[in-house]
C-alpha positions as CSV (number, residue, x, y, z in Angstrom):
1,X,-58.0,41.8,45.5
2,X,-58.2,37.9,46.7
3,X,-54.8,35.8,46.8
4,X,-57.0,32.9,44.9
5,X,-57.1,35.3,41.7
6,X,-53.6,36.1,42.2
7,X,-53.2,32.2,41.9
8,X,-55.3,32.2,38.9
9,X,-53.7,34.9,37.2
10,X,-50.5,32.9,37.5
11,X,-51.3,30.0,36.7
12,X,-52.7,31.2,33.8
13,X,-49.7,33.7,32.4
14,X,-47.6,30.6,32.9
15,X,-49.6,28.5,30.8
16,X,-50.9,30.9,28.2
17,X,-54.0,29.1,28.4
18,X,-57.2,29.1,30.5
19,X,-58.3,25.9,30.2
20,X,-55.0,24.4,31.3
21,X,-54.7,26.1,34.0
22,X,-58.4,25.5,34.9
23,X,-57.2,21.5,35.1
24,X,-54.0,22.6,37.0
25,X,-56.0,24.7,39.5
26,X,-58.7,21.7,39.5
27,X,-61.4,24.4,38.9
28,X,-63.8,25.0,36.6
29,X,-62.6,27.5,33.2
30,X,-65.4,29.7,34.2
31,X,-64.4,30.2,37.7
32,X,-60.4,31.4,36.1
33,X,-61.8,33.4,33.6
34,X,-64.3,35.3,36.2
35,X,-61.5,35.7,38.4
36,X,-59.3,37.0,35.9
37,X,-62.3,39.7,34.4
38,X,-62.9,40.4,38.6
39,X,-58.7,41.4,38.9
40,X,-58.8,43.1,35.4
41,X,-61.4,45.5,36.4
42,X,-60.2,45.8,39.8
43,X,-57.1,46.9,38.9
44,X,-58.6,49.1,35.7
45,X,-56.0,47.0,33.0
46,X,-56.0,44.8,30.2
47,X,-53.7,42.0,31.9
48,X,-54.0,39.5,28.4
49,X,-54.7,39.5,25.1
50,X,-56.8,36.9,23.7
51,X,-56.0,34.8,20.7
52,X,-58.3,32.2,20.1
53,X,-57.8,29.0,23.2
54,X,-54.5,30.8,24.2
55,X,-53.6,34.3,25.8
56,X,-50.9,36.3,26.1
57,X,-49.7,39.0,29.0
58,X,-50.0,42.5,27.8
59,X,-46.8,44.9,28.9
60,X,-49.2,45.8,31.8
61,X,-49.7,42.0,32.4
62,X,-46.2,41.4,32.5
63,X,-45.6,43.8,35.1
64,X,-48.2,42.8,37.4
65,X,-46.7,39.3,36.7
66,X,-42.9,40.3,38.2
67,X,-45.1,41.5,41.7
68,X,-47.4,38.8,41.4
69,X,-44.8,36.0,42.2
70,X,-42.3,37.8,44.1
71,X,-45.7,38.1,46.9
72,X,-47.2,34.8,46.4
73,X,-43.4,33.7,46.9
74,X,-43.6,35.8,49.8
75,X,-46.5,34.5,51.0
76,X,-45.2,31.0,50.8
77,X,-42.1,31.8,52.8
78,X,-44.0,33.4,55.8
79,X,-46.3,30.3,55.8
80,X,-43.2,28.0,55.8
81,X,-41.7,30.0,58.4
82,X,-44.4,29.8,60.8
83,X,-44.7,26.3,60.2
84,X,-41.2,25.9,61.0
85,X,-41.2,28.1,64.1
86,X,-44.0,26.1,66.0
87,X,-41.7,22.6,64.3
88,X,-38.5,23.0,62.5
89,X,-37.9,19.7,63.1
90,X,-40.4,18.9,60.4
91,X,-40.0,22.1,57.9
92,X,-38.8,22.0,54.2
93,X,-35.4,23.3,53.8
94,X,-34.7,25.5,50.4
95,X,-30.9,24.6,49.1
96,X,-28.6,25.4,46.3
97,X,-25.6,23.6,45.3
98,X,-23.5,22.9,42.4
99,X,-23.4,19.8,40.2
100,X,-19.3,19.4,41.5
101,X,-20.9,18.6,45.3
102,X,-23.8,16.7,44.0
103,X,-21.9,13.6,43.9
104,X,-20.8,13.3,47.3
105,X,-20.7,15.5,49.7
106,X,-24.8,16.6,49.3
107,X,-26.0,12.7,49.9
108,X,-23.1,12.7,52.7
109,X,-24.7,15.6,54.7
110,X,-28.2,15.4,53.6
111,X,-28.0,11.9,55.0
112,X,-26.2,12.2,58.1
113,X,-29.1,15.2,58.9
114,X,-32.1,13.3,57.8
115,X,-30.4,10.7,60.6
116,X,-30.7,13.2,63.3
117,X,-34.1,14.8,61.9
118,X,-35.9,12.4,59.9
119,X,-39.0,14.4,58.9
120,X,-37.6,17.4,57.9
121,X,-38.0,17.8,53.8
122,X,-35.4,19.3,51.1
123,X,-36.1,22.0,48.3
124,X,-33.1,20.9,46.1
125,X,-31.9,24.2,43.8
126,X,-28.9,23.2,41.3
127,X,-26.8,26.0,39.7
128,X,-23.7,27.9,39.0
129,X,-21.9,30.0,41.5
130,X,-23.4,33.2,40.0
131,X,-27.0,31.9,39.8
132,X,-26.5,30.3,43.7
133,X,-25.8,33.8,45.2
134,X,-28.0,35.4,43.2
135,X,-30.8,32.6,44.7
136,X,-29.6,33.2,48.1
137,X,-29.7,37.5,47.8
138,X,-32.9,37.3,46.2
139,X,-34.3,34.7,48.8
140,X,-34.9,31.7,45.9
141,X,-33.6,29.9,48.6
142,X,-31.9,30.1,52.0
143,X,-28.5,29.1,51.8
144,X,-26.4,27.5,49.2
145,X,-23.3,24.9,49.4
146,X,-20.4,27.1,47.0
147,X,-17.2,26.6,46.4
148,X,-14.8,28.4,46.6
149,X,-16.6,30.8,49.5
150,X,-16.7,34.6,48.6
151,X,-15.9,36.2,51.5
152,X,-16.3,40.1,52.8
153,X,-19.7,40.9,50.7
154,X,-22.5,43.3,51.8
155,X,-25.2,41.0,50.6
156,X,-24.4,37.7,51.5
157,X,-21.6,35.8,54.2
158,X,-20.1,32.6,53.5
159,X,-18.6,30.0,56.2
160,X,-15.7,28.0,55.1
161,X,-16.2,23.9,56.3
162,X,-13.1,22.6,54.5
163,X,-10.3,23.0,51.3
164,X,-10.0,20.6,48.8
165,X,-7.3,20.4,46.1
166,X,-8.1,20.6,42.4
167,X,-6.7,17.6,40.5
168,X,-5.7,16.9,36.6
169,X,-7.7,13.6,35.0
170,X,-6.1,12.6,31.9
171,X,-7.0,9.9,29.9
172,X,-5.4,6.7,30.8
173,X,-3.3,6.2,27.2
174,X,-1.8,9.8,28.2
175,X,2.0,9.9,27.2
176,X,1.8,11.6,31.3
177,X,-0.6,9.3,32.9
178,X,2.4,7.0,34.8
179,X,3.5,10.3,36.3
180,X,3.0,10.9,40.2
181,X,2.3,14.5,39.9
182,X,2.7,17.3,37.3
183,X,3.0,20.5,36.7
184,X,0.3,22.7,34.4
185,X,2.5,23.8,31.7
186,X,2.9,20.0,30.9
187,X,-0.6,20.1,29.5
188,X,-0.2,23.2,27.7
189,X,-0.4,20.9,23.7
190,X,-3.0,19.4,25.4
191,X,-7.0,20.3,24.4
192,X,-8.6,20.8,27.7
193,X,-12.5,20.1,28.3
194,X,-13.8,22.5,30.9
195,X,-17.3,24.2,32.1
196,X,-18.7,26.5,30.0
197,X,-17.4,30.3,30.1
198,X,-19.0,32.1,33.6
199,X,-18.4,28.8,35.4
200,X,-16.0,28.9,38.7
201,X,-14.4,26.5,37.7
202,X,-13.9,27.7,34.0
203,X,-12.1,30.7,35.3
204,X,-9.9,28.7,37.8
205,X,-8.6,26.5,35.3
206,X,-8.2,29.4,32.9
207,X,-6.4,31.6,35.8
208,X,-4.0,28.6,36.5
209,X,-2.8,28.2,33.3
210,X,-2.4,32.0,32.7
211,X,-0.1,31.6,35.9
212,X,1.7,29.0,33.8
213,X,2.5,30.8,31.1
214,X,-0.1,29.6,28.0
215,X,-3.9,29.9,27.2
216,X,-5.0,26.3,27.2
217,X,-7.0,25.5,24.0
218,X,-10.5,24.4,25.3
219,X,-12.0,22.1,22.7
220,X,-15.3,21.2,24.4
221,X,-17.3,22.6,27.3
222,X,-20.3,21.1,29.2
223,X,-22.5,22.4,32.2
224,X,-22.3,18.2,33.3
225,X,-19.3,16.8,35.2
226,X,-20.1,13.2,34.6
227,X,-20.4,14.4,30.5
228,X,-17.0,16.3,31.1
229,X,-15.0,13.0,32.8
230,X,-16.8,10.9,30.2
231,X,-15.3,12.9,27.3
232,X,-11.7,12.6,28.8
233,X,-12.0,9.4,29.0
234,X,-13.0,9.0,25.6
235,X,-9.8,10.4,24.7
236,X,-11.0,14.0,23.7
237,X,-8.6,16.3,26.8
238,X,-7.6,16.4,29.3
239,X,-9.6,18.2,32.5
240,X,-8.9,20.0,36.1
241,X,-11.8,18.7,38.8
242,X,-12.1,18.9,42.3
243,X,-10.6,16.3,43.7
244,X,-13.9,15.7,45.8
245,X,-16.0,14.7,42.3
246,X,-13.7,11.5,42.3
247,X,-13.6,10.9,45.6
248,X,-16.0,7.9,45.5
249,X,-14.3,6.3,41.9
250,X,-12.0,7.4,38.8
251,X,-13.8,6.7,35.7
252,X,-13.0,3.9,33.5
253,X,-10.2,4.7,31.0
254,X,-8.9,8.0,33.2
255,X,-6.5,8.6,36.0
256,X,-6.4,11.3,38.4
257,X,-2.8,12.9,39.1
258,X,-1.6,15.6,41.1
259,X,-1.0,19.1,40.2
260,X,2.3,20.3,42.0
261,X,2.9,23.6,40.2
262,X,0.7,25.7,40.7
263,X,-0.6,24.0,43.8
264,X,-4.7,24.7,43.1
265,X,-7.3,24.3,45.8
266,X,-10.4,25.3,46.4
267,X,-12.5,26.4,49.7
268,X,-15.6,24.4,50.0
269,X,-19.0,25.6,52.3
270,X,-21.8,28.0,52.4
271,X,-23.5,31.6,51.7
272,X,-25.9,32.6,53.3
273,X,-28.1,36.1,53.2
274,X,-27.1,39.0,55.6
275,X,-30.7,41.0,55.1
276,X,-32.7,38.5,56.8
277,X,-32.4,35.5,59.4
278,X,-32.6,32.4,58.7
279,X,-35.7,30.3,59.2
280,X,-35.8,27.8,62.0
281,X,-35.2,24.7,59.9
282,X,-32.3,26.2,57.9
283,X,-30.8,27.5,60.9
284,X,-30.9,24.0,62.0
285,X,-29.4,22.6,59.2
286,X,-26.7,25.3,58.9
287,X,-25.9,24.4,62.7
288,X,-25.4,21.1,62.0
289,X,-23.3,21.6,59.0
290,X,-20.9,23.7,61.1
291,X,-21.1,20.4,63.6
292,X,-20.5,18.1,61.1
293,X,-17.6,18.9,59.3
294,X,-15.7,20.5,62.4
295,X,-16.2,16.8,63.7
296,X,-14.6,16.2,60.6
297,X,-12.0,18.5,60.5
298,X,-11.0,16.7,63.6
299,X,-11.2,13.1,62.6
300,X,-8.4,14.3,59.7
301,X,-6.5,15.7,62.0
């Protein structure tokens, strides 16, 4: 079994079709489709079902597909690694985040690093807080920014760089929005517009106003923060955001106050896998985020 019809074969169960992935692969539809009969028989399966231009993975295809990516993935890592190891100064580092650090504190570090290390590239991974530590466990990708940081798990350790507060935005006609802080309950009439249900932040919100006595009435959720500040400023609810995803400006027609009661923060920084080291150039990187923001931490202070 060659690693070039391993390539084919994916290419093509990706595509459905041979011809496509012949142009992807930049080879002729003759060479895929030998390949493919060569693995086929090699392994003594049907791995698709033809139907007319297009194919489709049998159950026995589909199988071979799970292993087929999880080693090609493999594959890919130990070349990157090795890479890496002879120049991590010039590897390709694999990083989650979620969309509430994409605003600012992502470009912040990513840019302050590239200063130091210039040729070193980033493989940019955004998602929930589930889906990050799931990409992080599974090795999807090396480390992920998180917030808040789980702490005391078996599969993965996370490393606390700062705490941020969790601020309401209200929309600026608010009968509250002259008022230098408030507490939750005050919102409690209120329709709130919040992350979808699975979210971190969904469930902090939710937990908060539990603590406050009422189940806030949620009357639109969205995986976007920028849609989420956009609809409170519109006048549709009201919101709870990290105070670091308006660090830079408060949207037109919104105002950001303080939450005294309960006071809600969150821990902001990294997991990363306890199974395996990290490669050279996200060791580097993890470093230097440990630098950074201790050099920050110290600045505040």
């Amino acid at each position: 079994m060659e690693f070039r019809q391993i390539q084919y074969f994916i290419e093509v169960a990706q595509r459905e079709h041979v011809t496509e992935a012949a142009h992807t692969l930049h080879v002729a539809q003759s060479a895929v489709s030998r390949q493919i009969a060569n693995l086929e028989s090699e392994l003594g399966v049907q791995l698709f079902i033809r139907e007319g231009r297009n194919v489709r993975l049998t159950p026995m295809g589909r199988i071979f597909l799970e292993h087929a990516e999880k080693s090609v993935m493999e594959i890919e890592k130990a070349k990157l690694e090795i890479d890496e190891f002879l120049d991590p100064e010039r590897g390709t580092i694999r990083l989650g985040f979620p969309s509430s650090l994409a605003t600012h504190i992502l470009p912040t570090v990513i840019s302050a690093f590239r200063t130091r290390y210039p040729d070193v590239g980033f493989q940019l991974r955004q998602g929930s807080f589930r889906q990050l530590v799931h990409s992080v466990v599974k090795g999807e990708v090396e480390l992920a920014f998180i917030a808040p940081v789980p702490t005391e798990e078996k599969d993965f350790e996370g490393h606390i760089f700062f705490s941020e507060k969790i601020v309401a935005l209200l929309p600026s006609n608010h009968t509250l929005s002259d008022q230098p802080a408030l507490r939750l309950d005050q919102l409690q009439n209120d329709s709130f517009v919040l992350f979808p249900d699975g979210f971190i932040l969904h469930r902090i919100v939710v937990d908060a106003c539990h603590q406050m006595g009422f189940q806030p009435v949620i009357s639109f959720e969205g995986e976007d923060i920028d849609a989420i500040k956009g609809l409170v400023a519109a006048g549709l609810g009201v919101t709870l955001l990290p105070e670091v995803t308006l660090i830079d400006s408060v949207p037109r027609g919104t105002v950001k106050i303080p939450v005294s009661e309960p006071e809600l923060t969150r821990t902001v920084g990294t997991v990363i896998p306890n199974n395996r080291d990290l490669p050279p150039s996200e060791k580097l990187f993890h470093d230097f985020l440990k630098e950074f923001f201790a050099a920050l931490d110290r600045f505040r202070q």
